[in-house]
C-alpha atoms as one frame of an Amber mdcrd trajectory, in Angstrom:
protein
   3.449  33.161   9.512   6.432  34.318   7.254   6.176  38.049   7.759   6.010
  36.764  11.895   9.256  34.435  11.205  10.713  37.529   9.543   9.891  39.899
  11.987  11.263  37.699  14.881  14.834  37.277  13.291  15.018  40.934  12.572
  14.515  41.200  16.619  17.778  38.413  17.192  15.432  35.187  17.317  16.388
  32.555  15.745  13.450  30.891  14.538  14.567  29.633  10.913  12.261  29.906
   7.624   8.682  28.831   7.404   7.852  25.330   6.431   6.337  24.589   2.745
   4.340  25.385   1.202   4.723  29.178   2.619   7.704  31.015   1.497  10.045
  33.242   3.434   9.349  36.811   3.286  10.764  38.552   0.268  14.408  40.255
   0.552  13.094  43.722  -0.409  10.161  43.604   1.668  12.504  43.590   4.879
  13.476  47.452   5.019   9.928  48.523   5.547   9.188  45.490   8.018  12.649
  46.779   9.892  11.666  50.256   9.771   7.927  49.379  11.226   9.390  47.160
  13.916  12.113  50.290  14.935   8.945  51.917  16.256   8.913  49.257  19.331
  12.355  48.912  19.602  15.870  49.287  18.184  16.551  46.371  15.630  19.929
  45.113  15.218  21.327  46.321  11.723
């Protein structure tokens, strides 16, 4: 569910952090989840 909740902001949704116990997805971890997603579309820097 967090790399999903990541992935969806990255797109423009806002659908806030996961709930506990999960954690958000790590900052460095969202270059390579931006550059994956650019494949489908373009993501807002």
């Amino acid at each position: 569910m967090p790399g999903l909740k990541a992935a969806l902001n990255l797109l423009g949704y806002d659908v806030g952090l996961p709930r506990p116990p999960l954690a958000p997805v790590a900052d460095a971890v969202l270059p390579s989840l931006r550059e994956a997603l650019a494949q489908f579309k373009e993501i807002p820097a």
